[in-house]
C-alpha positions in Angstrom: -77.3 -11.0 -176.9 -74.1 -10.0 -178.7 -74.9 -8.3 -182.3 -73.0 -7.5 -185.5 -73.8 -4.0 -187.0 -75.7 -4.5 -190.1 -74.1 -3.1 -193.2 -76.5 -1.2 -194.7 -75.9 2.0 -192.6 -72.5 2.5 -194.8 -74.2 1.8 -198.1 -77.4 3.8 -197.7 -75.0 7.2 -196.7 -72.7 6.4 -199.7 -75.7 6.0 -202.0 -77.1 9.7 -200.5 -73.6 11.3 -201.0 -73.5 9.8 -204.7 -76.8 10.9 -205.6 -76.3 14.6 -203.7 -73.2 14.7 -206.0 -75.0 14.0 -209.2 -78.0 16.3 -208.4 -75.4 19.2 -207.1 -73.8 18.9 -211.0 -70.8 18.8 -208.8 -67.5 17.1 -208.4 -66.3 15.2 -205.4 -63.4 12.9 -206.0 -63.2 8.9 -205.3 -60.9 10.0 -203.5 -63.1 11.8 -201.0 -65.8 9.3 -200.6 -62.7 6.3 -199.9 -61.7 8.4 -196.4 -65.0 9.8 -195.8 -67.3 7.2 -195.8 -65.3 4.6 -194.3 -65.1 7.1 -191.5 -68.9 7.2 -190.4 -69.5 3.5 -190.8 -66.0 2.8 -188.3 -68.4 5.2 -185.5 -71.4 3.1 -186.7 -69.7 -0.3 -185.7 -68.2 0.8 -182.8 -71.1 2.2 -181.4 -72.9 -0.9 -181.9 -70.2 -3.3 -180.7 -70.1 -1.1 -177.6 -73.8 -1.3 -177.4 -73.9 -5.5 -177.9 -71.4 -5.6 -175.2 -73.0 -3.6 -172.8 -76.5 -6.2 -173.6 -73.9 -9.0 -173.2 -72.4 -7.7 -170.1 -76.3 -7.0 -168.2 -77.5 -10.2 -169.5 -74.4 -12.3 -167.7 -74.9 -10.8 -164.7 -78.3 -11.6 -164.8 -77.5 -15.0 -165.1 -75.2 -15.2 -162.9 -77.3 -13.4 -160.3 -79.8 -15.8 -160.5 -77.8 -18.8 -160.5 -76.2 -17.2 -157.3 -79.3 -16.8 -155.7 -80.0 -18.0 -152.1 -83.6 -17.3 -152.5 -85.2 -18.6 -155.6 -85.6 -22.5 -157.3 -81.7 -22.8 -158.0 -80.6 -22.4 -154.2 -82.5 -25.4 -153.8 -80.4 -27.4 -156.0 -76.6 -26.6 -154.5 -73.8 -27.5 -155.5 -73.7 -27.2 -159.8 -72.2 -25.6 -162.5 -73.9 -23.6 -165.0 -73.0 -22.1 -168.2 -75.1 -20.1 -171.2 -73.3 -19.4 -174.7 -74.2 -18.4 -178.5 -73.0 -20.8 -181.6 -69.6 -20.1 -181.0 -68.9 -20.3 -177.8 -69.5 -20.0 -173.9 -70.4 -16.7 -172.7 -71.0 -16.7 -168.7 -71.0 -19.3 -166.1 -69.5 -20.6 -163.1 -69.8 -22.8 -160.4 -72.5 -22.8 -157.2 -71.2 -23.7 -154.0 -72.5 -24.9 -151.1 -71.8 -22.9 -148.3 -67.4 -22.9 -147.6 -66.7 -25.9 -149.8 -64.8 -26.2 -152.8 -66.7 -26.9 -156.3 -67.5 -29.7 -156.6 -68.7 -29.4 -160.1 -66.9 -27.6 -163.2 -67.4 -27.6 -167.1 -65.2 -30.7 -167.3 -66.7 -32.3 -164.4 -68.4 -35.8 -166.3 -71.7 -36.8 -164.6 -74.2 -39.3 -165.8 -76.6 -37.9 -168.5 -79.7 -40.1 -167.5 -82.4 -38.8 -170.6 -80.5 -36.0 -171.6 -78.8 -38.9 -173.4 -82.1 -38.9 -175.6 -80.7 -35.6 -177.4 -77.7 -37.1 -178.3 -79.3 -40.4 -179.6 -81.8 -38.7 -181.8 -79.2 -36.5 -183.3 -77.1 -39.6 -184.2 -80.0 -41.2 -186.4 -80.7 -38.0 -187.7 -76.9 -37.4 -189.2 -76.8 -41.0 -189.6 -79.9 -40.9 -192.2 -78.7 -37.7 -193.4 -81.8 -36.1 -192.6 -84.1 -39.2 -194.1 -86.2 -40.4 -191.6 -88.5 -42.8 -192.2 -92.2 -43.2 -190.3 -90.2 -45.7 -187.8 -87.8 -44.1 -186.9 -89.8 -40.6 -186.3 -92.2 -42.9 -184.4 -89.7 -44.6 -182.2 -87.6 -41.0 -181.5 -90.8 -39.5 -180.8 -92.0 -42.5 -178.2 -94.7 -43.7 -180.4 -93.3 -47.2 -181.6 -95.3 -48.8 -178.2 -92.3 -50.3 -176.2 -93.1 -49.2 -173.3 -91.8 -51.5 -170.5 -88.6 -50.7 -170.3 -86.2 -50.6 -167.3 -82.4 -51.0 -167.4 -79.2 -52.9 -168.5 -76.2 -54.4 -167.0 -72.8 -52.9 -167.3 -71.4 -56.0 -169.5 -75.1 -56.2 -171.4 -74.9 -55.0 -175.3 -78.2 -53.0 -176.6 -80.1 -56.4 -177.9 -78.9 -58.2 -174.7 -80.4 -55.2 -172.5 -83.1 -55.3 -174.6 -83.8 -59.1 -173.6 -83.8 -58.9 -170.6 -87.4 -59.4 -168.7 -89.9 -57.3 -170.5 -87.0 -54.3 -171.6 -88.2 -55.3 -175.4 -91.9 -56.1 -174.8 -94.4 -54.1 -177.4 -97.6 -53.4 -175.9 -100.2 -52.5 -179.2 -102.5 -50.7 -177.2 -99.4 -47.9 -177.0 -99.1 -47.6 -180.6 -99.2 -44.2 -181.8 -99.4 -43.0 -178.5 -96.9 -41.0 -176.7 -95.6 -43.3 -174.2 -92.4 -41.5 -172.5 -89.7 -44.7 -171.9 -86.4 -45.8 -172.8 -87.5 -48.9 -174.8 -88.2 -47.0 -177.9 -84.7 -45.9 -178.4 -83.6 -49.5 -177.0 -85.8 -51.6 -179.9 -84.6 -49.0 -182.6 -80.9 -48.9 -181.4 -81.9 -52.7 -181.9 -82.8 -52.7 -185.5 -80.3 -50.4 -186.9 -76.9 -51.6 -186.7 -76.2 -51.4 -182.9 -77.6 -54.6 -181.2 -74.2 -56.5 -180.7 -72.8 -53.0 -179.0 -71.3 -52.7 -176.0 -70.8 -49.3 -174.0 -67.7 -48.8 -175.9 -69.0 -49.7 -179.5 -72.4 -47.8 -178.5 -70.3 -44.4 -177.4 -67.6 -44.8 -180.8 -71.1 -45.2 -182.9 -72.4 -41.9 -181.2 -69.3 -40.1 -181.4 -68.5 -41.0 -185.3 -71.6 -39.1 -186.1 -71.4 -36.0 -183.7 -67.8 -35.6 -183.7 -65.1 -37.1 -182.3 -64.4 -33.6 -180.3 -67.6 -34.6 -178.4 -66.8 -37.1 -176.0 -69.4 -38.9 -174.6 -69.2 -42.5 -173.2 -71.6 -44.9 -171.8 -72.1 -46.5 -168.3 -75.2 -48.9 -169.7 -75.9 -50.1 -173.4 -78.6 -47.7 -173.3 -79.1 -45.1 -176.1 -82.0 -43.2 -174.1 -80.4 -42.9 -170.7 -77.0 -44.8 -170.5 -74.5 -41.9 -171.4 -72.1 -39.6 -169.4 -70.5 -36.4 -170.1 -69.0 -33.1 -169.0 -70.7 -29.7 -169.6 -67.8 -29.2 -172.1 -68.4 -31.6 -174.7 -72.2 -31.2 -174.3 -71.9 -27.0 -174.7 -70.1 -28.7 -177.8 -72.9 -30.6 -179.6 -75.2 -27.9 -178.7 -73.3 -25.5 -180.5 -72.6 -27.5 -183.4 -76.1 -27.8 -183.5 -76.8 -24.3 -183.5 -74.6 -24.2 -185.6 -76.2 -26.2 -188.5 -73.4 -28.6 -188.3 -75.2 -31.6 -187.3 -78.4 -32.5 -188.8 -81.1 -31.9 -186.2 -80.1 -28.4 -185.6 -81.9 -27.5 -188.5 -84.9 -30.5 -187.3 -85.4 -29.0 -183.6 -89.2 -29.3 -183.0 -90.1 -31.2 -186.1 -92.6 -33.8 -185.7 -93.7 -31.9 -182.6 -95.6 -34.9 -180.4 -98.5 -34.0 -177.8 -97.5 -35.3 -174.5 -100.1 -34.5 -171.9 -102.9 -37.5 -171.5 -105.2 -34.9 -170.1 -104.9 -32.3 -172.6 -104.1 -34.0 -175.9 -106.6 -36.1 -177.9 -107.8 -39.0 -176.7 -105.2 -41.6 -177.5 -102.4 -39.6 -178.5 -101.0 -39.8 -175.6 -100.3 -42.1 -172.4 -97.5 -41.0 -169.9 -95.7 -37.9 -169.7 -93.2 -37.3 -166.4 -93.8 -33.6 -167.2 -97.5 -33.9 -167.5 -97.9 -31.7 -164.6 -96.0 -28.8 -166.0 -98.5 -28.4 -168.8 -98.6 -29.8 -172.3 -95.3 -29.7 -173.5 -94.4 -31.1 -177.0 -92.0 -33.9 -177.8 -89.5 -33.9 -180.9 -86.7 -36.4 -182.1 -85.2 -37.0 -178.7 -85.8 -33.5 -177.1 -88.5 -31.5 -175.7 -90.2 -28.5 -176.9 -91.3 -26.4 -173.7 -94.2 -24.7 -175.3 -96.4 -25.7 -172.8 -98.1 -22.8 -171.0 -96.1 -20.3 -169.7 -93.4 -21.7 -172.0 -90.7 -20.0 -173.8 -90.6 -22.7 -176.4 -86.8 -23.8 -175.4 -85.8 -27.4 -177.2 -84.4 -29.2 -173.9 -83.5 -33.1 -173.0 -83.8 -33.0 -169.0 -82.2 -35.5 -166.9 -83.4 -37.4 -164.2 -80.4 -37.4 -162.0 -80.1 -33.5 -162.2 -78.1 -32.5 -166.2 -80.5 -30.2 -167.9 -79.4 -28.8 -171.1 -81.6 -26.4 -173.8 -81.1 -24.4 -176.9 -83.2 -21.5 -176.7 -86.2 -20.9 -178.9 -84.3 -18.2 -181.2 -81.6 -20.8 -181.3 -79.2 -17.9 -180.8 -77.9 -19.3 -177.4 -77.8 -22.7 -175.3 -77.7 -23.3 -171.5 -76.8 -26.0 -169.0 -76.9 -27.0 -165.3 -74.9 -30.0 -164.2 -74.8 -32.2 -161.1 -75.7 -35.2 -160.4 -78.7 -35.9 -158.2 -81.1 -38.5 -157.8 -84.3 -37.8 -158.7 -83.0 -34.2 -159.4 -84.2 -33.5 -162.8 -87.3 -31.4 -162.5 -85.4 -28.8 -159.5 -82.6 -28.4 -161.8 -84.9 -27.8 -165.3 -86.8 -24.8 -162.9 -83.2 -23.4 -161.6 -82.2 -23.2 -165.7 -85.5 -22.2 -166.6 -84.7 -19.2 -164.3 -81.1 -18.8 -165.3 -82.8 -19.0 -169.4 -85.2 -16.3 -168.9 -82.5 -13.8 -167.0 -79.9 -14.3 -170.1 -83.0 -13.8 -172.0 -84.4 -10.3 -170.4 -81.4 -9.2 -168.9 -82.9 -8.9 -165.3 -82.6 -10.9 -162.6 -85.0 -14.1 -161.4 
C-alpha cells in the first residue's frame, strides 16, 4: 500500500543538532543546518518512496496473479475485468480472458448493477439528508421497514407505479424490525421521499445530482435497489469519493451495523439473508459489512448478475469485478475476495 514518509524524521534530527549545539557552547550557522538537514530528510523520503513502491509493485502482481489464475475461484468466473485502487486513483487491473478471445469486458464496459445498485441508493439519502437520518429511513436502508414482497418493474413503470404493481408495495408486520433482505424497502422509501413520479431518467438525474455528475449511472428499471447500470469507471469513482470523505456515507460505512443471519442472530432480528450461508455478515445503509467469520470486515454491495464492488476495511483501497452473469454474484464476490486479500498481503491466492 503506497506510503508518504512521515515528517518527523527531519524534525527530531534538527531538534538533536540544535540542542548538541547549545550543549557544545558552540556555534554552527543557520546557514549550516538550511543545507544539512534538508540533506538527510531528501535520503529519508526517497528511501521510503522507493520502499512504498516496491510494497505497491508486489502487491499488484499479487493481484493480478490471482485474478490470472487458472486454478482458483476466479477462473471459474471468465471473462471480467478487475481493478483495485487507493482514494485517488486506480492502481492495477486488467482484463481476464477467456481462452484466445478478445475482452469482452474493460473499465468502461457498462453492465447492469443488479443490488450493487443498493450502495449507490443509500449513499444518495445519506448526502441528501446531509448525514440526518431519521429511524425510517435507517430502518428502510437497513431492510427493516417490513416490505418484503418485492419483485420488479417495467421499463416505462415510475418508482410508485413499480411499486403498485401486484404485491411490489405490500408491508407484511410480522417483518418489522426484522432484517428481511428485498428490494421493496428502497422501492416504499424511494416512494415517500420525493421520487415516486420518476422514471429511469428522473430516478438516475436524482442519483447523480447527489453523487456527482462525474458518476454516471443510469437506470434500466425504476428501481433504486437493483435497477441501475454502470461501468467500472464511474463506480471506482463513487468509491473513491467515498474514501475520500466527499460524499456522506464514506464517513457512515458500517453504521447501524444490522444482524443478517436467522440462524445466528436473535430470535426475530432477522428473516432472510441470500448470504446466510457464508456466515453472519452485517448489513449497513445499502452495503454489507463482511465481518462474518473468516471475514476481513470489507464494506461491499454484491450483485446478483456478477458486479461486486468493496472498500476495504482500512478504507485505504477499493476493488471491483465486473461482468455480467446471471446468477453470478456469489462466484464473482469469492474471485474478489481472493483478488482483496492478495492486494492486501502482497502474496498470491
Amino acid at each position: 500500500m503506497q506510503q508518504t514518509c512521515p515528517p518527523f524524521r527531519a524534525s527530531a534530527l534538527a531538534v538533536i543538532v540544535l540542542l548538541g549545539l547549545a550543549g557544545c557552547g558552540g556555534g554552527g550557522s543557520d546557514e549550516m543546518l538550511a543545507t544539512e538537514t534538508p540533506e538527510v530528510d531528501e535520503l529519508a523520503v526517497d528511501s521510503e518512496r522507493q520502499t512504498a513502491q516496491a510494497v505497491t509493485s508486489s502487491q499488484a502482481a499479487a493481484a493480478q496473479a490471482t485474478a490470472n489464475s487458472t486454478t482458483n475461484a476466479c477462473a471459474a468466473i471468465r471473462p471480467f475485468y478487475w481493478e483495485v485502487g487507493d482514494r485517488n486513483a486506480r492502481t492495477a487491473g486488467g482484463a481476464v480472458i477467456l481462452g484466445r478471445a478478445r475482452a469482452v469486458y474493460g473499465p468502461t464496459t457498462v453492465v447492469p448493477l443488479a443490488s450493487a445498485s443498493k450502495w449507490l441508493y443509500g449513499a444518495y439519502v445519506v448526502q441528501k439528508k446531509a448525514g440526518l437520518l431519521d429511524n425510517n429511513d435507517i430502518k428502510m436502508l437497513t431492510m427493516r421497514s417490513g416490505y418484503t414482497s418485492f419483485d420488479e418493474c417495467q421499463p416505462a413503470d415510475t418508482v410508485q407505479a413499480c411499486l403498485n404493481r401486484g404485491s411490489n408495495g405490500a408491508y407484511t408486520a410480522a417483518y418489522d424490525n426484522s432484517f428481511f433482505y428485498d428490494g421493496g424497502h428502497m422501492q416504499k422509501h424511494a416512494s415517500l421521499n420525493g421520487l415516486a413520479d420518476s422514471n429511469v431518467s428522473a430516478l438516475a438525474a436524482a442519483v447523480r445530482g447527489q453523487l456527482g455528475k462525474e458518476i454516471f449511472v443510469s437506470y434500466t428499471r425504476a428501481q433504486p435497489a437493483g435497477g441501475a447500470a454502470a461501468s467500472p469507471d464511474a463506480y471506482a469513482k463513487f468509491l473513491r469519493k467515498l474514501m475520500r470523505g466527499e460524499l456522506r456515507l464514506g464517513n457512515m460505512l458500517g453504521s447501524h451495523p444490522t444482524c443478517t443471519s436467522p440462524s445466528e442472530c436473535a430470535p426475530g432480528e432477522a428473516a432472510f439473508s441470500p448470504v446466510a450461508m457464508v456466515g453472519n455478515l452485517h448489513y449497513s445503509l445499502g452495503h454489507w459489512i463482511e465481518n462474518g467469520p473468516g471475514g476481513d470486515g470489507a464494506f461491499s454491495s454484491s450483485g446478483a448478475l456478477g458486479f461486486y464492488p468493496w472498500i476495504d476495511a482500512s478504507r485505504t483501497s477499493y476493488g471491483i469485478v465486473s461482468r455480467y452473469q446471471a446468477n453470478g454474484g456469489p462466484a464473482s464476490r469469492a474471485c474478489g475476495q481472493l483478488i482483496r486479500k492478495a492486494w492486501a498481503t502482497g502474496r498470491t491466492q
